[in-house]
N, C-alpha and C positions, 0 to 999 in steps of 0.2 A: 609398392611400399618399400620405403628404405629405411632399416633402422640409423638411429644417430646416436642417440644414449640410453643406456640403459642403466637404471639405479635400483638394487636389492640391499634389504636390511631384513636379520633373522628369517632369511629363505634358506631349505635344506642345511647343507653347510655351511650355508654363508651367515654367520652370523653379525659380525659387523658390517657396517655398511661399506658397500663396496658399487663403485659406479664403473662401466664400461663404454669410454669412445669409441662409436663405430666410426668417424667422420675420417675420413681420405683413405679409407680402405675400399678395395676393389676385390680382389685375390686373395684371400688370407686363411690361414690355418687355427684352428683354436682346439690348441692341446694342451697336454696334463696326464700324472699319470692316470691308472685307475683306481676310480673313487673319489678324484681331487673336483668334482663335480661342474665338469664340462658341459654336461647335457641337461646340468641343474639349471644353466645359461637359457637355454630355449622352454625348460618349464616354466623359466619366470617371465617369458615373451607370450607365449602363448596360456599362458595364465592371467596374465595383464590383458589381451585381449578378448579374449573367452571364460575366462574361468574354467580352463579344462587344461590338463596334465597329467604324468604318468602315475599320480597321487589325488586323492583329496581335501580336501583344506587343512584339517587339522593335522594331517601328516604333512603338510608343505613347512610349519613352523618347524621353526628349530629347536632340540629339544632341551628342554630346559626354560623355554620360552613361553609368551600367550599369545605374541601376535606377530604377523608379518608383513610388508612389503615393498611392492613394486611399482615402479614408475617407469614408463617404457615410451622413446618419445622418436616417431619416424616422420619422415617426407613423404605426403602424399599429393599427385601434381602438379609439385612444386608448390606448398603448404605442409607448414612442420604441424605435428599436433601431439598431443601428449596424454597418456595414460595412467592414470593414476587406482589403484587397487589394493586394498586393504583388507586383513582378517584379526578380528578377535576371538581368544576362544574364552577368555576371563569373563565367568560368570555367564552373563545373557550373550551369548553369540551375535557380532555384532561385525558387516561387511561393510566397506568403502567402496566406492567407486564414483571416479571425476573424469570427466574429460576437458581437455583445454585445448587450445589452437593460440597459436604464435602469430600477434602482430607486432607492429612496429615498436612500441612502448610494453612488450611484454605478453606474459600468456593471461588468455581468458576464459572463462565459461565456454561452452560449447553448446551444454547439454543440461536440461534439469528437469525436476519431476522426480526423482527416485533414479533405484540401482535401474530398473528394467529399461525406464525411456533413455538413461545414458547407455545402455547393452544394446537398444536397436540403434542408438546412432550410428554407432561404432562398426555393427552389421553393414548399417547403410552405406559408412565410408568406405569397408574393406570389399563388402561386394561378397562373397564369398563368407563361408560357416568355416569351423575346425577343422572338420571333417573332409573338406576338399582340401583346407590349406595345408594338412599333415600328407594328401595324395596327390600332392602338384610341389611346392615348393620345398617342403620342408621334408628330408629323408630321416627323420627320428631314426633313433635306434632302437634295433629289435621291429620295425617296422617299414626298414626297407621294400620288404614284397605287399606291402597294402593294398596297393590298387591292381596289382598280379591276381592277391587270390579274390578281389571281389567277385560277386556275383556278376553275370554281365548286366542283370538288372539294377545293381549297383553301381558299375563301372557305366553304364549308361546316363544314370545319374549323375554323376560324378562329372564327366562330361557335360553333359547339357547346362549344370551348373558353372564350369568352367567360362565354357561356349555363351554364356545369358542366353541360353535359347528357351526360359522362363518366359523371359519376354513376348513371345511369341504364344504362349498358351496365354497369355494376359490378352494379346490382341484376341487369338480364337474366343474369349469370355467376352471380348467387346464386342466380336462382330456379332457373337451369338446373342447378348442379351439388346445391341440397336435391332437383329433381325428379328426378335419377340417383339421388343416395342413397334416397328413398321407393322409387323403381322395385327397388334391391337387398333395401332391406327387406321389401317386398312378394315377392319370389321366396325370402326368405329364412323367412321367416312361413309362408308355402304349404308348404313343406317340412315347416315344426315342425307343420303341422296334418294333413298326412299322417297324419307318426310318431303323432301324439296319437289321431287316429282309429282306429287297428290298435288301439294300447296301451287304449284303451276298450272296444271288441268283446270281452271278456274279462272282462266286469264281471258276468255270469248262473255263468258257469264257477267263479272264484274264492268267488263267496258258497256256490255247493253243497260246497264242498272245505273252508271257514272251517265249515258246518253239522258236515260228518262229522267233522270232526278237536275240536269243542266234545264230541260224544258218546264220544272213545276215552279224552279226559280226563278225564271224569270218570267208566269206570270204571278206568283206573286208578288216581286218586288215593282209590277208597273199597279198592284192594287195597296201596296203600302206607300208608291207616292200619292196617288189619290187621296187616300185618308190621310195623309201629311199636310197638304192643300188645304183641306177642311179645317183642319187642325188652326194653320195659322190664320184664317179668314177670323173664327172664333176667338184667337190667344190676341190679336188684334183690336177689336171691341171690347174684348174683357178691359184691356187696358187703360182705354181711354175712359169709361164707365169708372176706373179706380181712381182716375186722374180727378173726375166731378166729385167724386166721394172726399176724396182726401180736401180740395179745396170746402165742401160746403162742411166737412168736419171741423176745418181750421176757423169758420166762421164761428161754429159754434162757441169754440175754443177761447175765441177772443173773446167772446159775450163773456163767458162766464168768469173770464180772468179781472173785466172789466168790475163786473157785480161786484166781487171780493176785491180788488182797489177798492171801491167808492165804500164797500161796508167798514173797512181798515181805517181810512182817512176820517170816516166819524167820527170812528170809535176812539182814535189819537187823539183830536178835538177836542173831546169832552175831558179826558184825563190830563191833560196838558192846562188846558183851563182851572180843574182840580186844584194843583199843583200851585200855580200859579196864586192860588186865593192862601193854601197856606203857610208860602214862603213869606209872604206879605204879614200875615197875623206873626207868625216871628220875628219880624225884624221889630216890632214896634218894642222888647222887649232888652234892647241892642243896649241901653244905658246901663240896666244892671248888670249883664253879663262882662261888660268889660271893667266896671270897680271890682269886682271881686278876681277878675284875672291878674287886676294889679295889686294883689292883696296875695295871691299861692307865688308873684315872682318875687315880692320882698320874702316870704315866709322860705323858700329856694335858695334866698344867697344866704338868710343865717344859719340854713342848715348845712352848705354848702362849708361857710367857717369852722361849724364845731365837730361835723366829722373830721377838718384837716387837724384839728388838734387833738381829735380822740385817737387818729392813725399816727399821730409824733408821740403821744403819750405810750401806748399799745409797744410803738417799736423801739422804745425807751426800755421798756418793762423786760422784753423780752432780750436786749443785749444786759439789759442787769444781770439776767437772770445766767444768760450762758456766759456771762462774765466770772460770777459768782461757781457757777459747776468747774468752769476751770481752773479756779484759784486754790480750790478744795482737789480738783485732780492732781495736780501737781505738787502738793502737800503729801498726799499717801503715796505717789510715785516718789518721792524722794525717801518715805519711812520705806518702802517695801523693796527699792537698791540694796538700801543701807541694812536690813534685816535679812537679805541673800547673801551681801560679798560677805558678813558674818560667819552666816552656816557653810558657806563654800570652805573660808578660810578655816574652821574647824576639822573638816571632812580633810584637808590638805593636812594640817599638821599630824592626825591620824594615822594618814597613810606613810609620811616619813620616819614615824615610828620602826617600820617593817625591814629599811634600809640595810642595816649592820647583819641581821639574820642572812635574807639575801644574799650578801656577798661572801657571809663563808661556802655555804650552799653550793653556790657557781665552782667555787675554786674545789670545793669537793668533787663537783662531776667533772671537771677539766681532769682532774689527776685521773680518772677512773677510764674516761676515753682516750687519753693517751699510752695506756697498758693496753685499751683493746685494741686500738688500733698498728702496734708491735704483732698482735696474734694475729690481729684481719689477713699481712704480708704473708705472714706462714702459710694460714688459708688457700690466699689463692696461689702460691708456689705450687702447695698440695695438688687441689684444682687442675693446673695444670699439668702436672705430672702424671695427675691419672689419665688426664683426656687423650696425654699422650700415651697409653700403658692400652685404654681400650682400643685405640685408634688399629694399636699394634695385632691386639684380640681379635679385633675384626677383621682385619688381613689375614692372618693366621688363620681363619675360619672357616673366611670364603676359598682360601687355596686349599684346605683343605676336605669342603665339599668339591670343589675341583677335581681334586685326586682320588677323592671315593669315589666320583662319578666316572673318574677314566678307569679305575680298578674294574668298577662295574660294565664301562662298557667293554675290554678286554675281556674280561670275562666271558660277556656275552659272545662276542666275535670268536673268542677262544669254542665255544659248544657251538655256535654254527657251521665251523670249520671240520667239526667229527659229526656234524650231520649228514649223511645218505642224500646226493642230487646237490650236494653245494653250492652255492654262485656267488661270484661278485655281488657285491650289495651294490654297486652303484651300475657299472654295466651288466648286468644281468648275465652274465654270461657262465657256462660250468667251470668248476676251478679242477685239475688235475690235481694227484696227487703231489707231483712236483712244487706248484703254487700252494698246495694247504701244508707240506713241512717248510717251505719257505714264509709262508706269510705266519706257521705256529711261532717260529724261531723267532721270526720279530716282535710278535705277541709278546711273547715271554718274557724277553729281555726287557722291552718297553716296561714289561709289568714288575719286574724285579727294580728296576729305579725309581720307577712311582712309587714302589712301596718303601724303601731306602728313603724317599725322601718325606714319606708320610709320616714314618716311626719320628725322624729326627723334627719333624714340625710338632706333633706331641709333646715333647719333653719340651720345645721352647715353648710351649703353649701353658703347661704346667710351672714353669718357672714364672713368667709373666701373670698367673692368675693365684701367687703368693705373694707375687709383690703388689698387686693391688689389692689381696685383701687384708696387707698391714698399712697402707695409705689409706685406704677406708675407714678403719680402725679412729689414725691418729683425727682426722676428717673430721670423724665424729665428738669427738671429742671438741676438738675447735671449734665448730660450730654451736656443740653447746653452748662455752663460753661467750659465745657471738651473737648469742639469740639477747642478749639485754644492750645491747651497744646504738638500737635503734629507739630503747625507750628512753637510755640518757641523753642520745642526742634531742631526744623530745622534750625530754625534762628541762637542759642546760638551752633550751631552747623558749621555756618559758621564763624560767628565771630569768634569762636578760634581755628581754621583754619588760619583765616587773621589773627589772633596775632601772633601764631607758624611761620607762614611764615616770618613775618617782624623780628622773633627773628633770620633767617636765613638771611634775608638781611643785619642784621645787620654785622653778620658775614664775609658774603660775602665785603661788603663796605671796611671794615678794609683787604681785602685781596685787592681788587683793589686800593688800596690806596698804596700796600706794593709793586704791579706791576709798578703803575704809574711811581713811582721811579725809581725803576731798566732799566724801558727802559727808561726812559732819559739821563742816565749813558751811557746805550751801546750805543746812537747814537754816545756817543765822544772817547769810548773806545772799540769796537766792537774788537774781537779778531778776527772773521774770517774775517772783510770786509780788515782788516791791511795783511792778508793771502794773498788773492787773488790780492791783489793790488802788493804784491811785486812779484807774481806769473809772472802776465799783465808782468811787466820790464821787467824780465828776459826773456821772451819768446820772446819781441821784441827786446831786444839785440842779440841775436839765428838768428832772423831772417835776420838780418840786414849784420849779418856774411855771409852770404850765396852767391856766385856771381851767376849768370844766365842773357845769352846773347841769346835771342830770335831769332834774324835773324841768328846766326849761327846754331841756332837748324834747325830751318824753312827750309837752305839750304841741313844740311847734312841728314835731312829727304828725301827731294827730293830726290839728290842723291845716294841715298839708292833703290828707288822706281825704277831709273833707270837701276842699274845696278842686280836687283833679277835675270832677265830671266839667270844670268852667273850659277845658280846653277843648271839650268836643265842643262847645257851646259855640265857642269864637272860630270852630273851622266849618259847623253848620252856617253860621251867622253871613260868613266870605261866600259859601256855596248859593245863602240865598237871593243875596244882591245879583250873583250872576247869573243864576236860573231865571229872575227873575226878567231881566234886561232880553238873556237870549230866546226865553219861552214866548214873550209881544213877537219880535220878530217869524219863530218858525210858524205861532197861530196864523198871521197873516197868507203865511207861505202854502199853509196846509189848505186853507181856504181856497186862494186861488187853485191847486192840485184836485181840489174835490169838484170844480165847476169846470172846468177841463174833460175830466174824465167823464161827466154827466153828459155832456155835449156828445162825445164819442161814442158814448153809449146807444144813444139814443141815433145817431146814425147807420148802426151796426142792424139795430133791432128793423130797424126799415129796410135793408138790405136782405136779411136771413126773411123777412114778410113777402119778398119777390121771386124767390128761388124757390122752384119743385125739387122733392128730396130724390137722389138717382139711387139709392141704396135698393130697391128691394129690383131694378132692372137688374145691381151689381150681381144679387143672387143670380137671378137667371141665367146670366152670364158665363160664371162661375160651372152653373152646370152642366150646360150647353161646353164648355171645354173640356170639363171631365169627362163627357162622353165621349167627345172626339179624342182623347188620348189613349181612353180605354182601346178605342177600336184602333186606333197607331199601334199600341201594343200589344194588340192581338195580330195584327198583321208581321208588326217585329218578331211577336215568338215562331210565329208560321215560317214565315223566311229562314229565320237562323235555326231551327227545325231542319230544314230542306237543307240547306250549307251543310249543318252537319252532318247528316246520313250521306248527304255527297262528298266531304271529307273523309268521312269514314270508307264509304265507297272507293273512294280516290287511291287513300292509305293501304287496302288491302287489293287494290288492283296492282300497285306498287309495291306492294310485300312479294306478291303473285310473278310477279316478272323480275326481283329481286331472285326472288329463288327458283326461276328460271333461267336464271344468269351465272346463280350458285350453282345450281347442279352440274351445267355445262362445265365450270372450273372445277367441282369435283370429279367429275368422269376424269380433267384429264390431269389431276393431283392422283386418284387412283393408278392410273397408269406409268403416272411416277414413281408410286411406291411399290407398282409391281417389279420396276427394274431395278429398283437400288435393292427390295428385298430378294432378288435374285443375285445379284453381287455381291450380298453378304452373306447368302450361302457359297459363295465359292469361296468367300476370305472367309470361314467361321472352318470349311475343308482344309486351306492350302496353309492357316497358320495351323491345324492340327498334328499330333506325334507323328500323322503319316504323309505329311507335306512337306511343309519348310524344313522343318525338322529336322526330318529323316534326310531330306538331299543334304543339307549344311555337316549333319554327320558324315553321309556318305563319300562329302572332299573332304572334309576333316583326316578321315579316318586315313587314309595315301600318306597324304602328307605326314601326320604323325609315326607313319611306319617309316619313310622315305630318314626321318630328318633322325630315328631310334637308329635304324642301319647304317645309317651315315655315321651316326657317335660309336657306335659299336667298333662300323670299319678302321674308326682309330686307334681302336688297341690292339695290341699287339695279338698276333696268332688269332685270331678272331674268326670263326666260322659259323657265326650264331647271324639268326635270319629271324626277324619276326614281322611280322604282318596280322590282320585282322579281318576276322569274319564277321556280317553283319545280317545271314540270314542262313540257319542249318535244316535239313530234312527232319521231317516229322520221325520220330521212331515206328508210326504207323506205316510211313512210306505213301500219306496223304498229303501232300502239297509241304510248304516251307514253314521256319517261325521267326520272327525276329529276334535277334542274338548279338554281343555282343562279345566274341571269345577272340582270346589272343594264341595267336599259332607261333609256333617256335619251330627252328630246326636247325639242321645243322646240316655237316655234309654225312652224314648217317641218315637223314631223313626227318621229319618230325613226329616228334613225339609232347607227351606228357611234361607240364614246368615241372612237377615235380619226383622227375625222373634226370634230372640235373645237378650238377656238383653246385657244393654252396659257390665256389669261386663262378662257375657261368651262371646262376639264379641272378650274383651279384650284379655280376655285368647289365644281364637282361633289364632286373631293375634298374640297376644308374643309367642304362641309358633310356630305359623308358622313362622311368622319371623326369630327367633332364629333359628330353623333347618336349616330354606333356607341359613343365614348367614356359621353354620357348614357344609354344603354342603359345601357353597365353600371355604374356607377355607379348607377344605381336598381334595377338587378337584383342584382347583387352584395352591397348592402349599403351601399354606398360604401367600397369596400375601396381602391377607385384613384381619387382624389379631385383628381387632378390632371392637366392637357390643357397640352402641348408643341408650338407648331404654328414647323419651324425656316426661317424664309426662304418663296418663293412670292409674297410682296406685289410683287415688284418685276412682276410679270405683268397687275398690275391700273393701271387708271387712279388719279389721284387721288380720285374719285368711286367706284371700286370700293374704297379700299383703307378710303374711310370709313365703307363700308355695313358690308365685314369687320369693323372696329372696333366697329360698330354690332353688329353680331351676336354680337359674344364678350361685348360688356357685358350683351346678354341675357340671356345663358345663363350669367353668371360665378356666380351664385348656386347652380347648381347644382353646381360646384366648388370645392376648397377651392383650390388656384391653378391658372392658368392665366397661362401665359408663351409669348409671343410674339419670334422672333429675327428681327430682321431688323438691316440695314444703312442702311434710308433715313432720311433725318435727318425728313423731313415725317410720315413713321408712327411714329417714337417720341417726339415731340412728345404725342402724341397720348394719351401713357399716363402719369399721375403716378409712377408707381412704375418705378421703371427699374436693372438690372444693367450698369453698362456697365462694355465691356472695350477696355483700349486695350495699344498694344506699348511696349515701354520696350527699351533695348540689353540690359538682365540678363533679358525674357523679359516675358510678357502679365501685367498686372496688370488687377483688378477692382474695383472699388466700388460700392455701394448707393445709389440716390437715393431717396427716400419723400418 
């Protein structure tokens, strides 16, 4: 992991936002003095990744504050990715947490679900928990000897996590829960080879049972050809027996079809004859029917004449009539104009009455709104001059909750400075009394100018809150007068309204004045009413022309009614000439059809007189076949009987030697799984803590001495030696235990770590530390590609602190940065590349040196 930027807002000190480029550093320094919150830097990295630091949440804000944070954004195998982490403490408690990934068009999602699923992603990507990466990369301060004073059960831990040798207990869970499942399947197999072995034992039995039931088939399939033989000698005769039948039925068939012709063709005969006699008595009746037809066609054309003149008369009457309604409508349309532009024009002259009043009115509010609007200017002059008076107020206000607040925190710092076991508030570290009269002096002084400068913001504060309360004052006042300037505008707003309108009435007036006229003219000279009135004349001289005599209608209608029935008369009359003509013909025709069929008849009847009836052989026949198919199908069910208990037979001789054939493949599937379950008891052993494990610890462990004594050997005067134990004697003096202790020594011998100066503890740790970080980073991949080591130098000489320097330039090649914290101006000197962090009154700021 390598960081690149890192962005805090209202973290510890840091109040404003403040971002940090890690990109083209290697080697670098990040100092400040103490308290300027150097190591506030690494709470907000490892807070962004975990949620975990030398504080808890609501003490990570800043005070005075409700929320904070951090965006922390590194390279991870060549993949940027970015942290995003948030706290509120306002009202309901409320956490952020995003994670993003860099591509080409910008960052994205990564993660979602909630805070948790984004917290295991992050796990997943780093590989590693808090807790390892504060005891491998990161040398916190005050926590330099961490993984010194673990437990070795700890420090074992620690390790194995380091190492992924996790992974390896995950394999031992695999081999051991495949070597459950092989052990069920093997009890599960032994069972099925049982059943298979019984169901085999029966393989001699079923082929004697398949032999005898091959011999009952086949004789009876040579006794159901037989009875088949029988079968068609019978289904043979039956047939041709059906063939006599049908023909001497079709005999019958004819006769009687015959019978019913010849009864038909009488029966025609006689009605046809009927008919015939009294079309004839009708016609002789033919002379009067046709005078009196020629008697309804004259009586036809005069009725024909006087409906056409009753329909010209009729549509005479009724243009009279809408002639007439509209001669009268356009008479009251011209009284009911002329009685409107009237009252219009009255209602107009009326309302210009109003005119003169009006316009003094207007000229009244005009003078009234041009004095308010003289005050409105004042107004807002006022207006602004207060806005700018609070502006000032509020400034004033907020610096001076400022100043109370730094009173107060001096204060405080002043009584934790006479407290018994003192420390630095930001490096933890005890203060001498040399640092607590140096840091009271600065106290004090600081606190004497804050308060110099709090008295003189008072008095400007009380000046300023006199003079807005005589601008208030006058405000008031103005606004009174200001309150009625929106009802004249309303007013002056109707009145000319009602002027503009009356400039319209007036207009209008002069146009009903110009109507008035005009329809008084038309009443005397109307163009259309002089139309229709000469229309009316003419249409009633039209009508008057017209003759029509009523009782002559009224009769020749009657007479009309009387004589209709003559026209059925003359279409029977037509009908009976021709019935009459074609009835001779078909009589003849029916005659010769009826001595035809007589002849045939009678041919027929001498044929059926010669022929014996086959029908009552056709029965015996009939059941003479049924017998014989009965016995076919008693032979069919016998056979197919016999197939199938020899199928059956067959099927379970084949099941039988099936699992004969099973069982053999199970014996040697058993024997399979007795070796792989053998195999994975030795892998479910060799990945256990006492296998793989334990050897991959046991080269580990060399090496991480070899490469601790090697960074040691680079500092100056150095006679410190460590190495590692990984198995001690019982206290019983009964065999060994497994252990994981760190030996130290020197040229005195070894002893106890903490029987050691803090300057050689330090050493011990940086350089253990440092190893255990190159371990993994060569193990890992280079997945954590960066070494933090926070403060400690102040414990070494000048001489020790150049060997340190010396030793991290060694090994910087092995990572992608390494950053170093401290406070002392001679050790950062020392590093071209430098973060440094200093305090300002609005909160810690940072910059970059390269």
């Amino acid at each position: 992991m390598i960081p690149t930027r890192l962005e805090l807002r209202q973290f510890l000190c840091y109040r404003d936002p403040v971002e940090v480029d890690f990109t083209g550093l290697r080697l670098a320094c990040l100092c400040g003095e103490n308290g300027a919150g150097k190591s506030a830097l690494l709470d907000a990295i490892t807070w962004a990744l975990w949620e975990q630091a030398r504080a808890g949440n609501t003490h990570l804000v800043s005070l005075g504050e409700l929320e904070t944070r951090v965006e922390f954004s590194f390279v991870l195998d060549g993949t940027e990715y970015r942290v995003v982490r948030g706290y509120t403490a306002a009202g309901r408690t409320r956490s952020l947490l995003e994670l993003h990934v860099r591509r080409d068009d910008g960052w994205y999602p990564l993660a979602s679900g909630g805070k948790q699923a984004v917290q295991r992603e992050i796990d997943r990507l780093l590989g590693i928990s808090y807790t390892t990466f504060v005891n491998s990369v990161f040398l916190l301060q005050g926590k330099a000897d961490e993984f010194t004073r673990k437990t070795p059960a700890e420090r074992k831990r620690i390790l194995a996590e380091l190492l992924e040798l996790d992974r390896y207990e995950r394999y031992r869970e695999l081999a051991r829960d495949e070597g459950k499942r092989l052990r069920e399947e093997r009890i599960r197999r032994e069972q099925e080879l049982e059943l298979l072995r019984t169901r085999a034992a029966m393989v001699p039995v079923l082929q004697a049972q398949v032999r005898e039931l091959d011999e009952v088939i086949r004789v009876r399939q040579e006794r159901l050809t037989h009875h088949r033989e029988h079968l068609a000698a019978r289904q043979e005769r039956l047939q041709r027996l059906k063939l006599e039948v049908t023909r001497y039925r079709e005999r019958q068939r004819q006769q009687s079809e015959l019978t019913n012709q010849l009864e038909r063709l009488r029966e025609e005969e006689g009605r046809l004859a009927q008919d015939l006699e009294r079309y004839q008595q009708f016609l002789r009746h033919e002379a009067d029917i046709r005078q009196r037809a020629g008697e309804l066609e004259r009586i036809r054309r005069e009725l024909d004449e006087i409906a056409r003149v009753a329909v010209t008369r009729e549509q005479l009457g009724d243009e009279i009539r809408r002639t007439e309604r509209e001669l009268e409508a356009r008479r009251r349309e011209l009284v009911a104009q002329l009685h409107a532009v009237e009252t219009q024009r009255r209602q107009r002259e009326q309302e210009l009455r109003q005119q003169p009043a009006l316009e003094a009115e207007r000229a009244r509010l005009s003078r009234e709104l041009e004095r308010l609007a003289a005050l409105r200017q004042e107004y807002q002059a006022l207006c602004d001059r207060l806005s700018d008076l609070r502006t000032q107020q509020t400034e004033l206000v907020t610096l001076g909750k400022q100043l109370r607040k730094e009173l107060e925190d001096l204060a405080a710092q002043l009584a934790r400075l006479d407290e018994i076991g003192a420390v630095c508030p930001v490096c933890l570290r005890p203060l001498s009394e040399e640092d607590r009269a140096r840091q009271r002096a600065e106290l004090f002084t600081k606190g004497q100018a804050v308060r110099k400068e709090f008295d003189s913001l008072g008095e400007e504060v009380n000046r300023l809150n006199a003079q807005v309360k005589e601008l208030q004052r006058r405000q008031q006042e103005l606004a009174n007068a200001l309150q009625r300037e929106a009802d004249l505008q309303a007013e002056i707003g109707r009145v000319t309204a009602r002027l503009e309108r009356l400039e319209v009435v007036q207009q209008e007036l002069a146009r009903l004045e110009r109507q008035h006229e005009e329809l008084l003219w038309a009443q005397q000279h109307d163009v259309q009413i002089g139309v229709l009135a000469a229309r009316l004349a003419e249409l009633e001289r039209q009508l008057a022309e017209l003759p029509y005599d009523a009782n002559r209608h009224a009769e020749l209608q009657r007479r009309a009614r009387e004589l209709e029935p003559v026209q059925e008369e003359l279409r029977m009359l037509e009908q009976a000439r021709l019935t009459i003509q074609f009835g001779t013909q078909q009589l003849s025709q029916l005659a010769a059809q009826r001595a035809t069929i007589e002849q045939q008849l009678a041919e027929l009847q001498n044929e059926l007189a010669q022929l014996p009836n086959p029908e009552a052989e056709l029965v015996e026949a009939e059941q003479a076949v049924a017998a014989a198919q009965e016995a076919v199908a008693m032979a069919e069910a016998e056979l197919h009987q016999a197939q199938a208990e020899r199928g059956a037979a067959r099927q379970r001789l084949e099941d039988a030697e099936n699992a004969a054939a099973a069982a053999r493949e199970i014996e040697a599937e058993l024997e399979r799984l007795a070796r792989e379950h053998a195999v994975l008891e030795e892998l479910e052993h060799a990945f256990g803590k006492h296998g793989i494990q334990t050897l991959i610890l046991e080269n580990v462990l060399p090496e991480l001495a070899d490469v601790t004594n090697e960074i040691l050997d680079r500092l100056p005067g150095n006679t410190l030696r460590v190495d590692f134990a990984t198995q001690r004697d019982r206290a019983s003096g009964d065999g060994a235990i497994e252990t994981l202790d760190i030996l130290i020594s020197d040229e005195f011998g070894q002893r106890p770590y903490e029987l050691y100066s803090g300057g050689e503890a330090f050493r011990i740790n940086f350089a253990l530390r440092v190893a255990l970080s190159l371990l993994l980073a060569q193990r890992a991949g280079r997945r954590l590609e960066t070494l933090v080591i926070d403060e400690g130098f102040g414990t070494q000489d000048a001489k020790g602190r150049e060997g340190l320097v010396q030793a991290l330039q060694a090994v910087q090649d092995r990572f992608a940065l390494i950053l170093v914290i401290t406070h002392i101006e001679e050790l950062k000197e020392q590093f071209p590349q430098r973060i440094e962090v200093y305090k300002t009154p609005a909160g810690s700021r940072v910059s970059i040196v390269i």
